[in-house]
Structures are given as C-alpha cells and as structure tokens.
VEXKENU-962002 format. One record per residue: x, z, y of N, C-alpha, C in turn. Coordinates in steps of 0.02 Angstrom, whole numbers, plus 50000, padded with zeros to 5 digits. Layout:
# VEXKENU-962002
XZYXZYXZY/...
# end
This chain:
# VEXKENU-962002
537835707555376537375704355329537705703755261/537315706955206537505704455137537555698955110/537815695355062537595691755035537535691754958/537115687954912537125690454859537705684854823/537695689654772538245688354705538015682254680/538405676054671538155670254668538625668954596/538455669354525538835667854478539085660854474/539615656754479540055652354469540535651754433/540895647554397541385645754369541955645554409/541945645954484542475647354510542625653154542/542295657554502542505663754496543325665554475/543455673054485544135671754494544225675054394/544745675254382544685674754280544585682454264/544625688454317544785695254285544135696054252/543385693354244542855696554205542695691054134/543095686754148543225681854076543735683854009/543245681853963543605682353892544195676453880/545075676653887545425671553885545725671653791/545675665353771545995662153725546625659753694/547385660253703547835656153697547575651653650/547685644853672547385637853640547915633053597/548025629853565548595628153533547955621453497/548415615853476548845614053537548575611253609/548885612953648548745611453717548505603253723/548625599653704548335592853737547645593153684/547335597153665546525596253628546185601753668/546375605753699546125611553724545695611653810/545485603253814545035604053859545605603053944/545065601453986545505601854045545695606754087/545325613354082545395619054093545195620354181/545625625854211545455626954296545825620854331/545385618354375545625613354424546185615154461/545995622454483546215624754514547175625954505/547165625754475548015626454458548345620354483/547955614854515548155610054520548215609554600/547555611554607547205610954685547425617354722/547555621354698547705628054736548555626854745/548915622154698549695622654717549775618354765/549405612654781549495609054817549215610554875/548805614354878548505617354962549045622754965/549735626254924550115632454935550605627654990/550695621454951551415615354974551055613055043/550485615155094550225611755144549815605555133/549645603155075549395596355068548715597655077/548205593955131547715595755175547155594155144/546625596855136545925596155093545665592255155/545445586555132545155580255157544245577755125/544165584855089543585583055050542945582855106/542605579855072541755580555116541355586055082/541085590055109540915597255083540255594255076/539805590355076539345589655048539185586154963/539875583254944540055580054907540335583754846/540165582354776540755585554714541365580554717/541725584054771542315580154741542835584854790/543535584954796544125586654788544405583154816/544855581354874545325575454916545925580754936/546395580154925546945580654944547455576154987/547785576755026548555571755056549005577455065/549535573955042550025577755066550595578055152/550715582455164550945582755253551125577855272/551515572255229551655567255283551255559955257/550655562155231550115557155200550325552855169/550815555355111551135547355093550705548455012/550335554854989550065555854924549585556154932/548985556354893548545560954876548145562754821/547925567554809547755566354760546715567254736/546535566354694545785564554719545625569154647/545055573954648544755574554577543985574354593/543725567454562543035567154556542645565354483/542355572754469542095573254416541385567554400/541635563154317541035559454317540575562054265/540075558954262539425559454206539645560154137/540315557154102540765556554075541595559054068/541705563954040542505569554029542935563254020/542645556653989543245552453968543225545154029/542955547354089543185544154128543645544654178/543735542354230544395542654268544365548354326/544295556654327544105563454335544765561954422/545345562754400545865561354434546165554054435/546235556654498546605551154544547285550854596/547735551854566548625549754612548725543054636/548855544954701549015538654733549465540354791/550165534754755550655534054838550555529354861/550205529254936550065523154989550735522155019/550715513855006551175509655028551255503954999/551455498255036551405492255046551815489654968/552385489854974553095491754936553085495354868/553105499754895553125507354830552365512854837/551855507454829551365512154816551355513754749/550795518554725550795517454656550035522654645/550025521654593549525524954549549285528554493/548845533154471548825537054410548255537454392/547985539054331547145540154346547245545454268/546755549754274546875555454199546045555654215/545735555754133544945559854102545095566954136/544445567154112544185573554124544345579154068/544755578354029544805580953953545575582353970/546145577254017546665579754000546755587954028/547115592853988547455598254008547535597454099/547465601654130547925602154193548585604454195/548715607954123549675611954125549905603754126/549515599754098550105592854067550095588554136/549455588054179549285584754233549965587554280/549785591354294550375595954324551065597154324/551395593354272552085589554254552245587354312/551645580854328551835576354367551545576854452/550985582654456550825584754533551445589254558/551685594054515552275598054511553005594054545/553005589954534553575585354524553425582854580/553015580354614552835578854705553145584354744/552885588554715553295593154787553915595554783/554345592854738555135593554722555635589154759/556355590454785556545583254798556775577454750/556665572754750557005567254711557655568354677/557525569754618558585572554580558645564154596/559465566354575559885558954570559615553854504/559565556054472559435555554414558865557954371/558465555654318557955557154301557995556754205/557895561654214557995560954101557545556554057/557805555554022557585548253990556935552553949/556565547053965555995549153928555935550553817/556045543853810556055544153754556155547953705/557045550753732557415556453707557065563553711/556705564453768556395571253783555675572053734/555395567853702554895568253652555125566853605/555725563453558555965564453515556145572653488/556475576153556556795579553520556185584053513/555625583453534554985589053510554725587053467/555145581053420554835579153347554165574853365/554265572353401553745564253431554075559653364/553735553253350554055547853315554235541953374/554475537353374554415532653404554565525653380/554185520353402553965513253364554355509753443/554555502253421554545496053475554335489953417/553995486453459553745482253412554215475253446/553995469553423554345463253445554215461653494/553565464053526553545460453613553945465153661/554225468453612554375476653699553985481753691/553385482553653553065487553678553515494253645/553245498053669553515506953626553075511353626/553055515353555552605518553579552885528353541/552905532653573553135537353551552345541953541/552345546453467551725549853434551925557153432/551385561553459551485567753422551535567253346/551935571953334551825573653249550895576153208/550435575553276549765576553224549415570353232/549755564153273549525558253265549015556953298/548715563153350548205560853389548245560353474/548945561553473549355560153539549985556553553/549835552553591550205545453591550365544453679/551045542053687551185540153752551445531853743/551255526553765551355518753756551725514053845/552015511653814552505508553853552265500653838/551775497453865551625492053848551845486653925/552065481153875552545474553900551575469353932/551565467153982551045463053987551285454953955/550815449753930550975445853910551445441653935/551255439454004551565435454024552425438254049/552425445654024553095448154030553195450554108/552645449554141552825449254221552765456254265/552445460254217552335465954215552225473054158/552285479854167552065482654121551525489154153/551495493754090551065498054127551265503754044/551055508554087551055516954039550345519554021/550235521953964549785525453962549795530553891/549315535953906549555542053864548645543853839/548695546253768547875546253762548005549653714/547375554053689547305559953652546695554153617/546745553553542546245552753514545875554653438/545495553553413545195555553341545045551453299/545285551453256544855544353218544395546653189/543975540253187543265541253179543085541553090/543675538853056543465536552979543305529052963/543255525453020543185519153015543555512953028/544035517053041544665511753050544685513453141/544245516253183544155516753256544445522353272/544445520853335544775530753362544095533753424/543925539953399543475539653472543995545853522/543665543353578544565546053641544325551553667/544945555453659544925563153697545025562353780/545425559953783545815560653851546145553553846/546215551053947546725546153917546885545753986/547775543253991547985541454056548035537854047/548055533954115548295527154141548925529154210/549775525454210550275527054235550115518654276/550425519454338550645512354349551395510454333/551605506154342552285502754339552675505954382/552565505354451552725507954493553075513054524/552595519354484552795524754482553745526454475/554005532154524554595532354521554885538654461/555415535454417555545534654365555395541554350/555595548054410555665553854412555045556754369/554635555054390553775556554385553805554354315/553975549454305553615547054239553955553754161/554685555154187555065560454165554635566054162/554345569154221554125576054223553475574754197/553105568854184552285570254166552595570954087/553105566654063553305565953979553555574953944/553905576454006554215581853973553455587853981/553085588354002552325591054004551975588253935/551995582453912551775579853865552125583553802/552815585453795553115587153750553005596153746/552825598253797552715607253791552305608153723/552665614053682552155615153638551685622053655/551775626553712551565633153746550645631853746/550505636353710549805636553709549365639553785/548835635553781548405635653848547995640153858/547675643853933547305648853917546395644653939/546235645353879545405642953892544815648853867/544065648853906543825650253851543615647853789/543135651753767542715646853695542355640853736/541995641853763541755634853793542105629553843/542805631453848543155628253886543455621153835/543395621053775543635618153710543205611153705/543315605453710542805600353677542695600253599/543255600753581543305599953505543595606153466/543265610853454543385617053419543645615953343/543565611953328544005610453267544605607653265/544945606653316545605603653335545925608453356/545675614253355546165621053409546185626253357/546625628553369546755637853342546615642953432/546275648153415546225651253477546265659553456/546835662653485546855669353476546795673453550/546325679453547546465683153594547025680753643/547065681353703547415680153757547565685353814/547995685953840548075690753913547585691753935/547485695653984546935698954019546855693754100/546275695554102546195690654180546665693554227/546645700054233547205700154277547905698754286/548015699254207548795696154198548695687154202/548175685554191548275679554219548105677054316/547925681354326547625681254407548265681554433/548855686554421549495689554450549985683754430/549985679054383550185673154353550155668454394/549405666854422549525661854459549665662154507/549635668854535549895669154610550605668954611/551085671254561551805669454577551925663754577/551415657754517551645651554536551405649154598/550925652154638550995649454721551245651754739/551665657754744552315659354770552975654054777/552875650654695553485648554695553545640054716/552955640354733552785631754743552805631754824/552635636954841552735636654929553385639254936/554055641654897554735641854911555085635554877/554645631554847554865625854825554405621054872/554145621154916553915615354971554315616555024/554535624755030554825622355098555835622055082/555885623155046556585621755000556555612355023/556015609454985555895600954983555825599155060/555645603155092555735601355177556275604455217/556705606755215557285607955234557785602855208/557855598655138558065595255119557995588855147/557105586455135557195578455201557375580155270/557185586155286557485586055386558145584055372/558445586755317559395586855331559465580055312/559075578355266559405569655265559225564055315/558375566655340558405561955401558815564555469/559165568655482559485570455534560135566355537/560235563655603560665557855608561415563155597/561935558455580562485560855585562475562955649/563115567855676563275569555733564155565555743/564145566955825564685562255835565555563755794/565955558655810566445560255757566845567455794/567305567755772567755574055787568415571255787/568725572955846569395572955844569725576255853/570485575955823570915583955803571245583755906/571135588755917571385593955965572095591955976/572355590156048572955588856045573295596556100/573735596956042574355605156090574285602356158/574075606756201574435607556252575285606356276/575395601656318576075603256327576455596256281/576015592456237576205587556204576455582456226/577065579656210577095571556249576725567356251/
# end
C-alpha cells in the first residue's frame, strides 16, 4: 500500500533553501530536532503521548528529562529541564524563540561526565567582549556587545536565595523592552551546566535558518548557506558523536560505581623463613 506525500516541516532539510543567520541568539529557535534527535542517539526514552503536541523525554536512569511543549505564544515557557530529586533537583525553562545551538550547551552537557571542575562563567563572556555590571545587592549582570542579550545573576531579597536568567530583548523606544526569548536557570542547577549553557551563550557561529524561520528580520544578516545535504550529513555525525559520547559517559559511572576489589598482598618466596 502507498501512501501519499504528506508535506511537513519535519521534513528532512535536502529540498530547503538554508541561510547562515548571524547573530545567532535573534535568529529564531530553529529544528527541535537537534535537540530531540541527540537525546533519543544517548538512549533517553520518548515518553510522549502521540495524541498530544508535545515532546517528553527521560533519560536511562530517569534522573532528567526534558519536555518541549509548544504554546499559543514563542515567548512562553516552549522547554522544560528537569532533574528529579528530593536534594538536587533542579530546573530550566527556555521560549520558544531561544536558538536550539544555545539550548543545547546545556542538553549537550547532560550526556557528558561531570569534569572536576567547571569554568567560570563570567570570564568565558568577557572574553567574547560581553560587559559586565554587580550592583550593591549582589546582583550581576553580563551584556552582549549589541545590548539586546543579557545573562543576570540575581541575589533574592531576603538573600536566602538566588536564581539565573538569560533574555534576548528589544526596546521598544519607550523606555520598555519587548522580549525575544527568555530563560529562566534554577539555583540549583550544577555549576557544570550553568558553564556549558554560558559558553553557548558566548558562540558567535552563525545559525542555519530559513527566511521564515527568523522572527525579527531586521535583527539578522542572512547569506546563502550549505546545501541540505551538507547539512543532513552534519547532523548525522553529531549523532554519531553523541552516541560515542553516551556510551564513553556510561562506561565511566559503571567504573565508579563498581566496588573496589579485595586488597592484594605481595607473594611470599617459596622456601622463606
């Protein structure tokens, strides 16, 4: 039995006209899929309800997941990260407007193991010519150089807590901003993550969209771009390299949860007193 040709957007890119987009955090949120397809490469199990627009992810040992449910609204809360747990849960929420290369800092960074260490944020958007402010309560706030992208480190009043958030916006002419995109980080979040979503924030590598992939066409430069197939062959090495980097990240916890083995003692000669 045939079936007929059903035109969709999730079509695969070789019969699309692509764009390089500049700069990347105005250029729309682009394919989901770069997001959702790496994380189904790493085993993380589609949990969605197929009658439903929406997207559910967990990852193998259900400690993530991640959610994309598109609203009525690009500048509402599209995505959803969440580590369940009592302790060290935590949370993320990104519009419908942010980029997925920048989203992807920090889904990327899940299926890696934990370094020892994690690079300071601040420093890593400075040196891409960010500015950065602290005001008298604590807060901080580091700016792209076009002033309409901002990552904030805000102190809560009572000092008892804080929280992150990162937002693309425009001003309106009236002293207001109207919002492109905007995250919300929890506190929570481990330090690692907050590193890899910043250093995504700082890429200046232009995005591939079409013309209608753009909210704001006057905020972008867009030149001719690669061919669908050079981008089709693109993404498949990065699921190549995300499923030798999941199972790299699982060979690593087996070896650390594997108990020591018993001690060893040196061999005594034969024949010894």
């Amino acid at each position: 039995m045939t079936h007929p040709y059903i035109s969709t957007r999730a079509d695969g890119p070789e019969h699309t006209l692509w764009f390089e987009t500049r700069p990347r955090h105005l250029a729309g949120g682009g394919d989901p899929r770069h997001i959702t397809q790496a994380l189904r490469a790493a085993d993380w199990k589609n949990r969605s309800d197929l009658d439903y627009p929406h997207v559910v992810l967990a990852s193998p040992d259900h400690r993530h997941t991640v959610v994309l449910e598109p609203e009525t609204s690009a500048y509402g809360a599209w995505w959803r990260i969440q580590a369940h747990g009592y302790r060290d849960g935590w949370y993320a929420t990104f519009g419908g407007n942010t980029p997925v290369e920048i989203l992807a800092g920090l889904t990327d960074a899940l299926l890696k193991p934990v370094p020892e260490t994690a690079p300071e944020i601040w420093p890593t958007l400075a040196w891409a010519g960010w500015s950065y402010e602290r005001d008298e309560h604590g807060n901080e706030t580091a700016t792209h150089p076009d002033n309409l992208l901002s990552l904030r480190h805000d102190v809560l009043p009572d000092g008892k807590g804080h929280f992150w958030k990162a937002e693309a916006t425009l001003p309106t002419g009236l002293g207001g901003h109207e919002r492109i995109w905007h995250t919300y980080l929890d506190q929570r979040m481990p330090p690692h993550l907050f590193a890899a979503f910043a250093q995504a924030l700082a890429l200046d590598e232009p995005v591939q969209r079409r013309h209608s992939d753009v909210p704001h066409y006057h905020l972008v430069t867009q030149e001719r771009g690669p061919r669908g197939e050079q981008l089709a062959a693109a993404h498949e090495a990065r699921l190549k390299t995300v499923r030798a980097t999941a199972r790299k990240t699982r060979r690593s916890t087996l070896a650390a949860q594997k108990p020591p083995g018993p001690p060893t003692t040196a061999a005594v000669p034969s024949g010894s007193p």
